[in-house]
mmCIF file of the N, C-alpha and C atoms, coordinates in Angstrom:
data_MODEL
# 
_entry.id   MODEL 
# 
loop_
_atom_site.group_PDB 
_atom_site.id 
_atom_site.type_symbol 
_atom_site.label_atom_id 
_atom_site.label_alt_id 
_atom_site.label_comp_id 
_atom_site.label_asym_id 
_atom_site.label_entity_id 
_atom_site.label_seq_id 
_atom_site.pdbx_PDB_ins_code 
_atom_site.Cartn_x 
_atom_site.Cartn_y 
_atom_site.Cartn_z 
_atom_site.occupancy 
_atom_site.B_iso_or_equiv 
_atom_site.pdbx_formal_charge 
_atom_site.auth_seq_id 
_atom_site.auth_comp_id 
_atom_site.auth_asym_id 
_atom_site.auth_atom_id 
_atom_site.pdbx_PDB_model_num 
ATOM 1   N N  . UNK A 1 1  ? 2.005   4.936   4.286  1.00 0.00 ? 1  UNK A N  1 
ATOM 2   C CA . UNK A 1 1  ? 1.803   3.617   4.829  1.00 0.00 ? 1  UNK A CA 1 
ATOM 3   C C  . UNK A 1 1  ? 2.061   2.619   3.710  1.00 0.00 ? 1  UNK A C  1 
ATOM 4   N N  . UNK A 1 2  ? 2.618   1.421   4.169  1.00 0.00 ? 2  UNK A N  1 
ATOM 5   C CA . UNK A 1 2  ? 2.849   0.242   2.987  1.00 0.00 ? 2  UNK A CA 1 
ATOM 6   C C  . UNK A 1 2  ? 2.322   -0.936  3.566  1.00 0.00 ? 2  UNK A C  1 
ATOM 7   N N  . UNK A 1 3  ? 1.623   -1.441  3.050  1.00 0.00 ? 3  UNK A N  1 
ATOM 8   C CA . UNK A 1 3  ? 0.668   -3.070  2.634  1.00 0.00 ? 3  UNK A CA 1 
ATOM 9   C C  . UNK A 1 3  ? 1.512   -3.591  1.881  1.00 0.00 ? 3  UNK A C  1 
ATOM 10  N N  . UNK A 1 4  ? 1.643   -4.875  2.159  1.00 0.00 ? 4  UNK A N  1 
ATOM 11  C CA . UNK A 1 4  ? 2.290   -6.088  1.757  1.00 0.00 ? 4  UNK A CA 1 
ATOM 12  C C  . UNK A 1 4  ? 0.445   -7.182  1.526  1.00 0.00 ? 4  UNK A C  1 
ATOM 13  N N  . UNK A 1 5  ? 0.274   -7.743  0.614  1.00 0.00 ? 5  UNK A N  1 
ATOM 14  C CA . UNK A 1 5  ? -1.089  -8.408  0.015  1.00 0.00 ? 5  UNK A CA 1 
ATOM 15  C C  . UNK A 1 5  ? -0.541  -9.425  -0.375 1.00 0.00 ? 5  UNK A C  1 
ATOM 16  N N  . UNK A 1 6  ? -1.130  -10.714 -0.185 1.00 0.00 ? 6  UNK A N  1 
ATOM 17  C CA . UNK A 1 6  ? -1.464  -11.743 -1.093 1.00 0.00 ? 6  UNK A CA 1 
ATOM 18  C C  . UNK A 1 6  ? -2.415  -12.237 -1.595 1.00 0.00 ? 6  UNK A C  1 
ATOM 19  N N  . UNK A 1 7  ? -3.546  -11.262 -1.647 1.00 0.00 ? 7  UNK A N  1 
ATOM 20  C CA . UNK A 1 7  ? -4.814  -11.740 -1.976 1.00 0.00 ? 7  UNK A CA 1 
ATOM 21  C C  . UNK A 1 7  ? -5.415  -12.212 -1.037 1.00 0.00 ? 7  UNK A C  1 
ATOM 22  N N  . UNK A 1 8  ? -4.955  -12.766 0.290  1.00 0.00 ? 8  UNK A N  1 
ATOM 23  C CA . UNK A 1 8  ? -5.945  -13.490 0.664  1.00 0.00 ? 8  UNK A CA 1 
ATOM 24  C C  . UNK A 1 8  ? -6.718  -12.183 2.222  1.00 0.00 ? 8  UNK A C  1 
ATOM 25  N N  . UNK A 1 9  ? -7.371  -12.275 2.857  1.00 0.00 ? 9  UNK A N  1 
ATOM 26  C CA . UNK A 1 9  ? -8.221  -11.304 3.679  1.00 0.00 ? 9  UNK A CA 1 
ATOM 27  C C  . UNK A 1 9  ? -8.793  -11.898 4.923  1.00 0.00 ? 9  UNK A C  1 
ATOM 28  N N  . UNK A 1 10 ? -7.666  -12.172 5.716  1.00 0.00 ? 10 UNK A N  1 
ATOM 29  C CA . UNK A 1 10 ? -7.279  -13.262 6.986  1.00 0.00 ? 10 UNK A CA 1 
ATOM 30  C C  . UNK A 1 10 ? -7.932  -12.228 8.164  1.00 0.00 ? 10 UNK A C  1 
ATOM 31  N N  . UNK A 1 11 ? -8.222  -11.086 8.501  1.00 0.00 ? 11 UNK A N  1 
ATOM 32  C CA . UNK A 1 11 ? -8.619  -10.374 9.515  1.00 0.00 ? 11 UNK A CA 1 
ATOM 33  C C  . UNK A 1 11 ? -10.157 -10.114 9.535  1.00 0.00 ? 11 UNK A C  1 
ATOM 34  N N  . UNK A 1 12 ? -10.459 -10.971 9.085  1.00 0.00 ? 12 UNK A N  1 
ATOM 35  C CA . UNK A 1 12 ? -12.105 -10.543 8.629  1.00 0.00 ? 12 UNK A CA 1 
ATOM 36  C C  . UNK A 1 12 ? -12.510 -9.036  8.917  1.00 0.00 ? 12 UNK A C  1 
ATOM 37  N N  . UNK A 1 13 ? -11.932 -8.151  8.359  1.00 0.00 ? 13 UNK A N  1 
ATOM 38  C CA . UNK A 1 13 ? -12.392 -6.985  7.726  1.00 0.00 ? 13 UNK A CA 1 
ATOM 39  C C  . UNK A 1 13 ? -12.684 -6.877  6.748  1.00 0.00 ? 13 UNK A C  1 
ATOM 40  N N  . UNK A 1 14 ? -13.517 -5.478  6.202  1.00 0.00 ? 14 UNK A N  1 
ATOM 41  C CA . UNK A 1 14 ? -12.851 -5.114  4.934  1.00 0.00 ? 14 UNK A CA 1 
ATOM 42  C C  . UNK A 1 14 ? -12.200 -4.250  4.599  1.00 0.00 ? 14 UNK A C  1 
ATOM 43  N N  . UNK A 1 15 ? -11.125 -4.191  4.266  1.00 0.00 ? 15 UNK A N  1 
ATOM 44  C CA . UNK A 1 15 ? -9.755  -3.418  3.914  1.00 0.00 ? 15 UNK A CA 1 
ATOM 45  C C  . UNK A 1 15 ? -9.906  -2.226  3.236  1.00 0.00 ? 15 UNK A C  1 
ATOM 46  N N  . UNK A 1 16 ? -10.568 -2.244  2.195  1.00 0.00 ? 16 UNK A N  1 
ATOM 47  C CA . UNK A 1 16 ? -11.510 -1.094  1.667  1.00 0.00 ? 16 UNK A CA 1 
ATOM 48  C C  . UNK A 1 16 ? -12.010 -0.428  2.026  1.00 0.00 ? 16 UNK A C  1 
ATOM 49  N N  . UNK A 1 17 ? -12.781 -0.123  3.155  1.00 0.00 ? 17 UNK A N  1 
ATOM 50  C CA . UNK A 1 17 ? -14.135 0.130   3.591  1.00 0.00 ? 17 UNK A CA 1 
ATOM 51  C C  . UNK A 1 17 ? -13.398 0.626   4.314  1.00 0.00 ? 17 UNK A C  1 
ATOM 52  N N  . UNK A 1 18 ? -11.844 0.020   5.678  1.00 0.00 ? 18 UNK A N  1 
ATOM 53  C CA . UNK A 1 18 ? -11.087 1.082   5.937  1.00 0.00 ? 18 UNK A CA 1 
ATOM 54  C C  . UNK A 1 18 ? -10.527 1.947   5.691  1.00 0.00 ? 18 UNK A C  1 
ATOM 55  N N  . UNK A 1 19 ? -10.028 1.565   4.682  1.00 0.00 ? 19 UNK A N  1 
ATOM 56  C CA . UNK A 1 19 ? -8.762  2.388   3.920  1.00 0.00 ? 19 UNK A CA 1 
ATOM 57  C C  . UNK A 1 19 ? -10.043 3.590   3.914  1.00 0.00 ? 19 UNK A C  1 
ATOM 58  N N  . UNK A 1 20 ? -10.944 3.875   3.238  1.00 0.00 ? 20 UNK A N  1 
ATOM 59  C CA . UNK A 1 20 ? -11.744 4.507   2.647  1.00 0.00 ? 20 UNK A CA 1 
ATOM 60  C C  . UNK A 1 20 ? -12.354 5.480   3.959  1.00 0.00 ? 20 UNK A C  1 
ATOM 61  N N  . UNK A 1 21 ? -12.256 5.139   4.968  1.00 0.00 ? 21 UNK A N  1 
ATOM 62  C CA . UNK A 1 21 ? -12.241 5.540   6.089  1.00 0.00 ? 21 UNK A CA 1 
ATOM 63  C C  . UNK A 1 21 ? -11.520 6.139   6.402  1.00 0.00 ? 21 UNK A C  1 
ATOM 64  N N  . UNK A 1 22 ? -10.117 5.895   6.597  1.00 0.00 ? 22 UNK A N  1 
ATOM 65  C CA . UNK A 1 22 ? -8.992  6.522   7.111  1.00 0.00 ? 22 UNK A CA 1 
ATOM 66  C C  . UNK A 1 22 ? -8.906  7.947   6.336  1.00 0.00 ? 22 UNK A C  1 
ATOM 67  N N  . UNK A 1 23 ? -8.798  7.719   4.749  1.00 0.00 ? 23 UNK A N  1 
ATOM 68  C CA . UNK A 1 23 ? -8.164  8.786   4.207  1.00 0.00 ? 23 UNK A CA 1 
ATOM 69  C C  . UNK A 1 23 ? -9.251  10.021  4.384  1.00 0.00 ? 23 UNK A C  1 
ATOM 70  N N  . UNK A 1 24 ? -10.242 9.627   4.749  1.00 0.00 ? 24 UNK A N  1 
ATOM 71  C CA . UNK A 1 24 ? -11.876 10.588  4.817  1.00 0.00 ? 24 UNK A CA 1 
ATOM 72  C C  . UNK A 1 24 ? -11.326 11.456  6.107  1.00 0.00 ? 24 UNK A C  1 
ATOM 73  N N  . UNK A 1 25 ? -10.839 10.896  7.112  1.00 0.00 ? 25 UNK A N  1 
ATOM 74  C CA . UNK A 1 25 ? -10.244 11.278  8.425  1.00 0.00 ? 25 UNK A CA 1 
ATOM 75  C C  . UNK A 1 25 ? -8.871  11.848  9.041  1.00 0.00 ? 25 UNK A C  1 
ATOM 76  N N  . UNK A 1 26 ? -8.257  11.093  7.806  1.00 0.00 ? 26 UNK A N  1 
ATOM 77  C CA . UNK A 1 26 ? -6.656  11.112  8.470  1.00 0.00 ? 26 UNK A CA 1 
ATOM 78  C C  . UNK A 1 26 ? -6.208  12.431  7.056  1.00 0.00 ? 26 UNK A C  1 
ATOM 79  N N  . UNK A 1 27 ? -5.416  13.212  7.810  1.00 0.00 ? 27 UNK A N  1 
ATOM 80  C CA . UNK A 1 27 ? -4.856  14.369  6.685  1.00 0.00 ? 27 UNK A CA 1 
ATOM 81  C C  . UNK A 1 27 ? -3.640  13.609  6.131  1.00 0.00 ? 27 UNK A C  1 
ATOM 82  N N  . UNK A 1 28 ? -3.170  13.620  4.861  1.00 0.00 ? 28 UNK A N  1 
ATOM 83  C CA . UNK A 1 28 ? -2.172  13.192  3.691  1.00 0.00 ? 28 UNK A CA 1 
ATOM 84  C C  . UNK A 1 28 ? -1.827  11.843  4.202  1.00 0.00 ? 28 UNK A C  1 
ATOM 85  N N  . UNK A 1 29 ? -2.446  10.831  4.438  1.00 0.00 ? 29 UNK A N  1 
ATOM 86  C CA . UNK A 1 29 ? -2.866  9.324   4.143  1.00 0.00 ? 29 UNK A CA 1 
ATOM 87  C C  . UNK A 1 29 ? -2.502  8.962   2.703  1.00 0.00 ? 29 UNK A C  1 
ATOM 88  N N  . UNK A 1 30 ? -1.642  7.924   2.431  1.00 0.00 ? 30 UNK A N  1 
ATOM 89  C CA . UNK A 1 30 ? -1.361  7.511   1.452  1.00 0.00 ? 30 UNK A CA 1 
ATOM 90  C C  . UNK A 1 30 ? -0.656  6.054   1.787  1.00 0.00 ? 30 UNK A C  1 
ATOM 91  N N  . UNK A 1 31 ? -1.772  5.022   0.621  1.00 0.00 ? 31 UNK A N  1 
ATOM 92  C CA . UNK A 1 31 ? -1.255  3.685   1.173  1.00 0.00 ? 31 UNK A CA 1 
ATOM 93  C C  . UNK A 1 31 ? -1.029  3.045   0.027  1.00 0.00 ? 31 UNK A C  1 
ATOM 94  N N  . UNK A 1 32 ? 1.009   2.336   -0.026 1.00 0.00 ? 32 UNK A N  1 
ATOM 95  C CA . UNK A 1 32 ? 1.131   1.472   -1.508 1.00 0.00 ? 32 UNK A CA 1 
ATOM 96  C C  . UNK A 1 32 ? 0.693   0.674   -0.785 1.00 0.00 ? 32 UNK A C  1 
ATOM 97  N N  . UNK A 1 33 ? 0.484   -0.196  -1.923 1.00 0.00 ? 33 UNK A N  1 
ATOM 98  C CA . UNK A 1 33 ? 0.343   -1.924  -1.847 1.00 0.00 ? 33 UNK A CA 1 
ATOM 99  C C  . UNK A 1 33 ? 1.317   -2.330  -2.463 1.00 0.00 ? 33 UNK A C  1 
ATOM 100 N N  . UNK A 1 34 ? 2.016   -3.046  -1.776 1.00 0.00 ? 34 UNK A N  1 
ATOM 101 C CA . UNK A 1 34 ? 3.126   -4.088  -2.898 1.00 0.00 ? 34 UNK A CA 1 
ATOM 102 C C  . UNK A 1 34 ? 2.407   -5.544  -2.936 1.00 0.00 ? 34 UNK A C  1 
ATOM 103 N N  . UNK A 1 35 ? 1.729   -5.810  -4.250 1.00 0.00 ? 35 UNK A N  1 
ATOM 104 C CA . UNK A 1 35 ? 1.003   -7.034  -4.334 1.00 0.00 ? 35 UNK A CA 1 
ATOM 105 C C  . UNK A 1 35 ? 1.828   -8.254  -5.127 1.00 0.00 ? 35 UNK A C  1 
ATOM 106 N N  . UNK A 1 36 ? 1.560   -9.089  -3.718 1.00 0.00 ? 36 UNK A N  1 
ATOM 107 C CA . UNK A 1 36 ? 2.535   -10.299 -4.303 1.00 0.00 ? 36 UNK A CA 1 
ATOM 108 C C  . UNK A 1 36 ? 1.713   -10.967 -5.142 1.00 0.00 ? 36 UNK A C  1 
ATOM 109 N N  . UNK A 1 37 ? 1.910   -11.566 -6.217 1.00 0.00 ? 37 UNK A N  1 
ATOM 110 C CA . UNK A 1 37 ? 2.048   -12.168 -7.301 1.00 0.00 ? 37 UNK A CA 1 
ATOM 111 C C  . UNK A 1 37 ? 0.636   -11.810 -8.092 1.00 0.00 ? 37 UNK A C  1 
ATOM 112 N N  . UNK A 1 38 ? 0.505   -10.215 -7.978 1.00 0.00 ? 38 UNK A N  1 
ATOM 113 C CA . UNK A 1 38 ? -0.804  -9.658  -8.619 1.00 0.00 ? 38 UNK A CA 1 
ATOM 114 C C  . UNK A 1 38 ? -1.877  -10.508 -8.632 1.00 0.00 ? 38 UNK A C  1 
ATOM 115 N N  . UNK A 1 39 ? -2.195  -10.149 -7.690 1.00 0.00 ? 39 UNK A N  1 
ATOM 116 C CA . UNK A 1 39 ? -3.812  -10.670 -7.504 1.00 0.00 ? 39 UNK A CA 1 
ATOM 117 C C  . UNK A 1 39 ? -4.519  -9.636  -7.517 1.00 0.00 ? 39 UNK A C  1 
ATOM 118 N N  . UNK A 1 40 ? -4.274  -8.472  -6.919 1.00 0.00 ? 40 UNK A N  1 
ATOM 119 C CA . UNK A 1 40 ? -5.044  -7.027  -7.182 1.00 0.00 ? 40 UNK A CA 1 
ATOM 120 C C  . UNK A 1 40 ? -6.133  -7.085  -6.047 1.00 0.00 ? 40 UNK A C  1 
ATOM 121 N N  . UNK A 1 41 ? -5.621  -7.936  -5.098 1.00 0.00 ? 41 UNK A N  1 
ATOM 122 C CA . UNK A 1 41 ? -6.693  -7.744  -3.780 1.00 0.00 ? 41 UNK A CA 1 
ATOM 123 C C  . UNK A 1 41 ? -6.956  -6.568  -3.253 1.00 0.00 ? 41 UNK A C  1 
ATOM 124 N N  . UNK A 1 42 ? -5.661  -6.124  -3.005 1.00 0.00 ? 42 UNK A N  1 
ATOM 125 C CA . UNK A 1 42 ? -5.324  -4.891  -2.768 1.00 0.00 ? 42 UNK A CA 1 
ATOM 126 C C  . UNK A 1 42 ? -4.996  -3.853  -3.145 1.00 0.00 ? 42 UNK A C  1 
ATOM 127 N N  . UNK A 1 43 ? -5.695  -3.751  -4.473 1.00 0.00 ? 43 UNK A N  1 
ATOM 128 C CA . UNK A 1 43 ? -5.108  -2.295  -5.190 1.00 0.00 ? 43 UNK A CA 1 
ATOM 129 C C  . UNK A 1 43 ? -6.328  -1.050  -4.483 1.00 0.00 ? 43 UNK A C  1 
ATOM 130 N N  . UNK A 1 44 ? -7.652  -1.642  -4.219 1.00 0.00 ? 44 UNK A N  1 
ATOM 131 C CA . UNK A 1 44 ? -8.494  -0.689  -3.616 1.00 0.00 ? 44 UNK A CA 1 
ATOM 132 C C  . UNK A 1 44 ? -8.153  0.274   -2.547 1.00 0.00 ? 44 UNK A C  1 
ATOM 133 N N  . UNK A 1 45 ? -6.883  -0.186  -1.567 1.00 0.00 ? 45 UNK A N  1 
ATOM 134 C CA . UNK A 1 45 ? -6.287  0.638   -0.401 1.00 0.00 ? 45 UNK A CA 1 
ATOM 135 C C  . UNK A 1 45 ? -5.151  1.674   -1.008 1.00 0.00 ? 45 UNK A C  1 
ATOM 136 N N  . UNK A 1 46 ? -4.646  1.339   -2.466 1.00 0.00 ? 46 UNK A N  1 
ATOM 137 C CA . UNK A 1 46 ? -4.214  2.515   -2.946 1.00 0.00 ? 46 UNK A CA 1 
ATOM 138 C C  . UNK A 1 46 ? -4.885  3.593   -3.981 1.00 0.00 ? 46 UNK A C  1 
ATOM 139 N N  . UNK A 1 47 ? -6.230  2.690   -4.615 1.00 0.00 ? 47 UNK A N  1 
ATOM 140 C CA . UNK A 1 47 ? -7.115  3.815   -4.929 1.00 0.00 ? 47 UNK A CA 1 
ATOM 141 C C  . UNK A 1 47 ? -7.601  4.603   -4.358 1.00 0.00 ? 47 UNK A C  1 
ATOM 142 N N  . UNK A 1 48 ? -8.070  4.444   -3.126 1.00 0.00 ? 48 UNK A N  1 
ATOM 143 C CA . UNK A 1 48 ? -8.826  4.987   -2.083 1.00 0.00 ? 48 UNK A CA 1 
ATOM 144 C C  . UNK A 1 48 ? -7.922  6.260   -1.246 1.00 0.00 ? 48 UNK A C  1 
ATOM 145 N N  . UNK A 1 49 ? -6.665  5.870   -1.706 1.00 0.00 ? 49 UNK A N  1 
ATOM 146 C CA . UNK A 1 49 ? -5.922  7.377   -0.773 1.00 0.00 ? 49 UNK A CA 1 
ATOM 147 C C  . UNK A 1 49 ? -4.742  7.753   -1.817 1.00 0.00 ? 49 UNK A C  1 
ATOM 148 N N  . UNK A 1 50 ? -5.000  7.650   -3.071 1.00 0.00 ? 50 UNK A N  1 
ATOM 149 C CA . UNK A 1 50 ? -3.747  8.445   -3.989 1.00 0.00 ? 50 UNK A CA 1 
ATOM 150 C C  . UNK A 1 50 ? -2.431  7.796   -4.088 1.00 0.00 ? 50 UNK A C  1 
ATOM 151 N N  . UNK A 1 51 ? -2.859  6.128   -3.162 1.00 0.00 ? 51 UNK A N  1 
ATOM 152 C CA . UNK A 1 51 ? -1.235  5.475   -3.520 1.00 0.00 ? 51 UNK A CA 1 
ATOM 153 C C  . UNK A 1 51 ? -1.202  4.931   -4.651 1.00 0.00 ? 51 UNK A C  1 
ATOM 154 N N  . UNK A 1 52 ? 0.131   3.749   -4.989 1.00 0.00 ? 52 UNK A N  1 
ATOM 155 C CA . UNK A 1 52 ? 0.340   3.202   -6.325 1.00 0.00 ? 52 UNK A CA 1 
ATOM 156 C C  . UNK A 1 52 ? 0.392   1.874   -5.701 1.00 0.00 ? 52 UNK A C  1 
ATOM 157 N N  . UNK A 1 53 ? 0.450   0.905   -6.595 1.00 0.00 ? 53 UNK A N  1 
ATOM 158 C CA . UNK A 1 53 ? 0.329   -0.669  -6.774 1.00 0.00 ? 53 UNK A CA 1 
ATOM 159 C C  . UNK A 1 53 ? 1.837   -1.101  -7.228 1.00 0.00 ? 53 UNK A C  1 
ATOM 160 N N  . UNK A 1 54 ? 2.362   -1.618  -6.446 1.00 0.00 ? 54 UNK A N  1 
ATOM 161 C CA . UNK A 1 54 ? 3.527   -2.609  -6.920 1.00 0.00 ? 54 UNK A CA 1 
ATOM 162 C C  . UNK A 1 54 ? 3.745   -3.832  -7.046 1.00 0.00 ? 54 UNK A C  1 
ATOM 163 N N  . UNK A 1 55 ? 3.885   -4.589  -8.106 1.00 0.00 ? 55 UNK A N  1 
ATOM 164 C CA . UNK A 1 55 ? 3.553   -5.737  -8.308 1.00 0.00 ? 55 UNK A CA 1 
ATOM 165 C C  . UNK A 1 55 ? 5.024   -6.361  -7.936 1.00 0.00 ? 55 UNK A C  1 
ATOM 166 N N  . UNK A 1 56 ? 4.238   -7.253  -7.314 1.00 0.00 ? 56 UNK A N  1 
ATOM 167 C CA . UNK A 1 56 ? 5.827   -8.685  -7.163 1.00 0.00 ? 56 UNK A CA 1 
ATOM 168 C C  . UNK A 1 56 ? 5.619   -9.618  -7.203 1.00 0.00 ? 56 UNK A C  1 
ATOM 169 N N  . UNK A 1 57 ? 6.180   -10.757 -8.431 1.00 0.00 ? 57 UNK A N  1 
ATOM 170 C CA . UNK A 1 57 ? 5.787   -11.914 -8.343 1.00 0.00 ? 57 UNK A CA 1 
ATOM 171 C C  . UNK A 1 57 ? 7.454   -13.494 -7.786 1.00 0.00 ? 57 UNK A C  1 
ATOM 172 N N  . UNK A 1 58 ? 8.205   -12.749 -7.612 1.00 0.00 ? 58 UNK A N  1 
ATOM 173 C CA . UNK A 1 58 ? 9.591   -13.695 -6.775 1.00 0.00 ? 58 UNK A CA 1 
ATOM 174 C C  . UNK A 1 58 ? 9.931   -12.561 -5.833 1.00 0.00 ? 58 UNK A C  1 
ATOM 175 N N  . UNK A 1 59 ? 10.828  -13.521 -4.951 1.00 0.00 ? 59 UNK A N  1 
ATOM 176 C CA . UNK A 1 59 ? 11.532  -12.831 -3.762 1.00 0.00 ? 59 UNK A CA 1 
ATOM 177 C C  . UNK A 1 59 ? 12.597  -11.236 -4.686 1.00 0.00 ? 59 UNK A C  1 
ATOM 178 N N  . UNK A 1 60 ? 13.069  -11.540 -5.800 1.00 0.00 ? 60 UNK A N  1 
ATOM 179 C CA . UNK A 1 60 ? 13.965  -10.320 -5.908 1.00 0.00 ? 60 UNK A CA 1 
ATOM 180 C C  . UNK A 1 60 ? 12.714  -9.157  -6.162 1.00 0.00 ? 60 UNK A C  1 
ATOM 181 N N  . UNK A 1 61 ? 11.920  -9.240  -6.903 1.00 0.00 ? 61 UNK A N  1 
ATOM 182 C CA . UNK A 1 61 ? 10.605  -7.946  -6.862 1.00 0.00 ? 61 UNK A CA 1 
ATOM 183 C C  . UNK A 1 61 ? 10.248  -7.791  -5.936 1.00 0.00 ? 61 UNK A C  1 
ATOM 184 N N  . UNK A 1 62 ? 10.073  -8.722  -4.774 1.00 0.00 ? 62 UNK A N  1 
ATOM 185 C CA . UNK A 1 62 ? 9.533   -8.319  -3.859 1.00 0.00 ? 62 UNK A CA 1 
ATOM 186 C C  . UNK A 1 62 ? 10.279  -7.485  -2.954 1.00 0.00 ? 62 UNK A C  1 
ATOM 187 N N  . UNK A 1 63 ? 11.696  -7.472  -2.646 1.00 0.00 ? 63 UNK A N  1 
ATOM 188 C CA . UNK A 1 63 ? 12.691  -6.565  -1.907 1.00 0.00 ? 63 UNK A CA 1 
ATOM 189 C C  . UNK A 1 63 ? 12.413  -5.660  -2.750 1.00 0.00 ? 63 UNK A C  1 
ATOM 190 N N  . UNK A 1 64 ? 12.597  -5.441  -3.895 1.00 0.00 ? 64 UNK A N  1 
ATOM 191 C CA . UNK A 1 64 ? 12.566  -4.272  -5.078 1.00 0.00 ? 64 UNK A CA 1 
ATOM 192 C C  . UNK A 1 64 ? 11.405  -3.704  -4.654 1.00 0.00 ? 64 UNK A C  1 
ATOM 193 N N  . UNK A 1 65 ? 10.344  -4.561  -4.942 1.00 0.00 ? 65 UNK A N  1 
ATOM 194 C CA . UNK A 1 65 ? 8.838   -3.288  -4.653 1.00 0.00 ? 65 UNK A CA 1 
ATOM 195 C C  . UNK A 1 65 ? 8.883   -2.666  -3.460 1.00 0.00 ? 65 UNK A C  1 
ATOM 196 N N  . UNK A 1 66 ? 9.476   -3.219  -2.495 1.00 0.00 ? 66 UNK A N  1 
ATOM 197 C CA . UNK A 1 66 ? 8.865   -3.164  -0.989 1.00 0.00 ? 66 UNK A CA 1 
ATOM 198 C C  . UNK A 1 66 ? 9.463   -1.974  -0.890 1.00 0.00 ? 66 UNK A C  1 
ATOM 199 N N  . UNK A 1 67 ? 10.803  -1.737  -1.236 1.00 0.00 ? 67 UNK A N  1 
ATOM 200 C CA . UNK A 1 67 ? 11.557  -0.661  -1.371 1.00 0.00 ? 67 UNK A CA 1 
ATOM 201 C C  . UNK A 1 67 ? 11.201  0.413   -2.453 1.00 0.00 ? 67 UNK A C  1 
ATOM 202 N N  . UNK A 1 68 ? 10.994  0.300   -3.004 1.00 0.00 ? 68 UNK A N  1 
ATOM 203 C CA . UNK A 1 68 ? 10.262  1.489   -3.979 1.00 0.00 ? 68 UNK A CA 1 
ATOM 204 C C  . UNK A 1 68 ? 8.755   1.680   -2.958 1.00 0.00 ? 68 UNK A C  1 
ATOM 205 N N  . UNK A 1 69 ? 8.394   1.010   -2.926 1.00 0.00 ? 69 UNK A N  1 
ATOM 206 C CA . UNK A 1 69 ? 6.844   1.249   -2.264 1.00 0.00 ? 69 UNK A CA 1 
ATOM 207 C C  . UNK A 1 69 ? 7.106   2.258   -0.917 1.00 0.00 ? 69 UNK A C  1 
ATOM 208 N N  . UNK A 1 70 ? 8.069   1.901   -0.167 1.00 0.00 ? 70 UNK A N  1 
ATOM 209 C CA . UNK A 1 70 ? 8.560   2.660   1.132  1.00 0.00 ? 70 UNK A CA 1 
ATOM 210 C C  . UNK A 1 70 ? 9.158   4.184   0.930  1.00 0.00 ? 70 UNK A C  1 
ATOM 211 N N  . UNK A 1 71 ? 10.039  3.840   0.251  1.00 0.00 ? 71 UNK A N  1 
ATOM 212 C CA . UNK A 1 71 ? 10.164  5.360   -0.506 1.00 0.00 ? 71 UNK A CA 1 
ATOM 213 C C  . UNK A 1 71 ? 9.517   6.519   -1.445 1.00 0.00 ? 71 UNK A C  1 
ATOM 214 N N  . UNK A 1 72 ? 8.770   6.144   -1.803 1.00 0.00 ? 72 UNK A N  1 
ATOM 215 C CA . UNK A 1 72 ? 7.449   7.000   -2.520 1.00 0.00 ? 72 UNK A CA 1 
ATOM 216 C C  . UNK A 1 72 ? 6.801   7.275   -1.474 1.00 0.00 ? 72 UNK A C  1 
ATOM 217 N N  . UNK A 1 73 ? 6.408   6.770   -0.147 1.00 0.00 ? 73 UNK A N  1 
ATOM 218 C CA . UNK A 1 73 ? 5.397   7.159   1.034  1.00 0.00 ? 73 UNK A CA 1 
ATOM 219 C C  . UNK A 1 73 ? 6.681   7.931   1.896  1.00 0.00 ? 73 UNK A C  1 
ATOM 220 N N  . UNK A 1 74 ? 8.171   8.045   1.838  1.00 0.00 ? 74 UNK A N  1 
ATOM 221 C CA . UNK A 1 74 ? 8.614   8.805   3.038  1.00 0.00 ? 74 UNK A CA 1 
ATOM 222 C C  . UNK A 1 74 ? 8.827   10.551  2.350  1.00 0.00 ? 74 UNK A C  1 
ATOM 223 N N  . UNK A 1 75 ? 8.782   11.070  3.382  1.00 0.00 ? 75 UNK A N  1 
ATOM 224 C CA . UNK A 1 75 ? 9.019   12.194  3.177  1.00 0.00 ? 75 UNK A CA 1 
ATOM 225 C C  . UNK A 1 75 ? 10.385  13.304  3.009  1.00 0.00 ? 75 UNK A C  1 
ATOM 226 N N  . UNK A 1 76 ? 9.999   13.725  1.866  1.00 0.00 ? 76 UNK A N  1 
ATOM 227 C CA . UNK A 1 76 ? 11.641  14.300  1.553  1.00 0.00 ? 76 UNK A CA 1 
ATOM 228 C C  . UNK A 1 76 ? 12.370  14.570  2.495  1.00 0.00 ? 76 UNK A C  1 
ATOM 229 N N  . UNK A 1 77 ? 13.958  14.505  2.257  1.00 0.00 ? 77 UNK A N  1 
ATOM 230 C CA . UNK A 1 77 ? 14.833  14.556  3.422  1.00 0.00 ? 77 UNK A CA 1 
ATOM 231 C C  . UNK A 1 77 ? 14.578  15.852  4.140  1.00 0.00 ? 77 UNK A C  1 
ATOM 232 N N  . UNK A 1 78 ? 14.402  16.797  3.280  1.00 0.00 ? 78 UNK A N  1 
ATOM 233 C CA . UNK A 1 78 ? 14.303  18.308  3.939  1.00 0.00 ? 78 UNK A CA 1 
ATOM 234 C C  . UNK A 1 78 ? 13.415  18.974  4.745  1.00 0.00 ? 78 UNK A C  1 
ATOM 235 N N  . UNK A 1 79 ? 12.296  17.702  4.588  1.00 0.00 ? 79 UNK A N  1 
ATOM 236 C CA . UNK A 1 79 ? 10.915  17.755  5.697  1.00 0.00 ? 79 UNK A CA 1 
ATOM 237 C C  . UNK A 1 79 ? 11.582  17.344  7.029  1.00 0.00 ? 79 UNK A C  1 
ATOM 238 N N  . UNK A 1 80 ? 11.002  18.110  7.853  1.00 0.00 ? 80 UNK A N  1 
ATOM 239 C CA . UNK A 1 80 ? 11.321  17.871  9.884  1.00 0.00 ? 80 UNK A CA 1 
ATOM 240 C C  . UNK A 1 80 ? 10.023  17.184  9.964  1.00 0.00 ? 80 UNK A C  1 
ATOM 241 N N  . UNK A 1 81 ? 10.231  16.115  10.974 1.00 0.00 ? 81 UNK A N  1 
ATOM 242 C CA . UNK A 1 81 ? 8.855   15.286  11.656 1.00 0.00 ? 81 UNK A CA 1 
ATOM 243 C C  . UNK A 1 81 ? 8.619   16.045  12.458 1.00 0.00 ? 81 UNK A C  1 
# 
């Protein structure tokens, strides 16, 4: 799974407290965050299930992370869904 963050926490949840949920439940759960302009709001949803943090602070990092972030969560070509 990939999160896109800006720090801010518009769904009045807490994001954490899910994430932390999910991975307790869900088998090989793994969530990047690509955090725009590092705020680190969201690094807790990739502590919480073994993902990584990608930082982006302009539009070219941000295509860059989003894409690295997507590809570290898909599964090798040689895996069948």
């Amino acid at each position: 799974m990939l999160v896109g963050s800006d720090g801010q926490e518009s769904c009045r949840q807490a994001p954490c407290t899910v994430a932390q949920a999910l991975a307790r439940s869900t088998l090989h759960l793994k969530i990047n965050v690509v955090d725009i302009l590092g705020t680190g709001a969201g690094n807790c949803l990739a502590a919480a299930t073994g993902g990584k943090v990608f930082t982006a602070r302009n539009v070219g990092e941000l295509q860059m992370m989003t894409t690295q972030a997507a590809e570290d969560v898909l599964p090798p070509a040689h895996c069948k869904r």
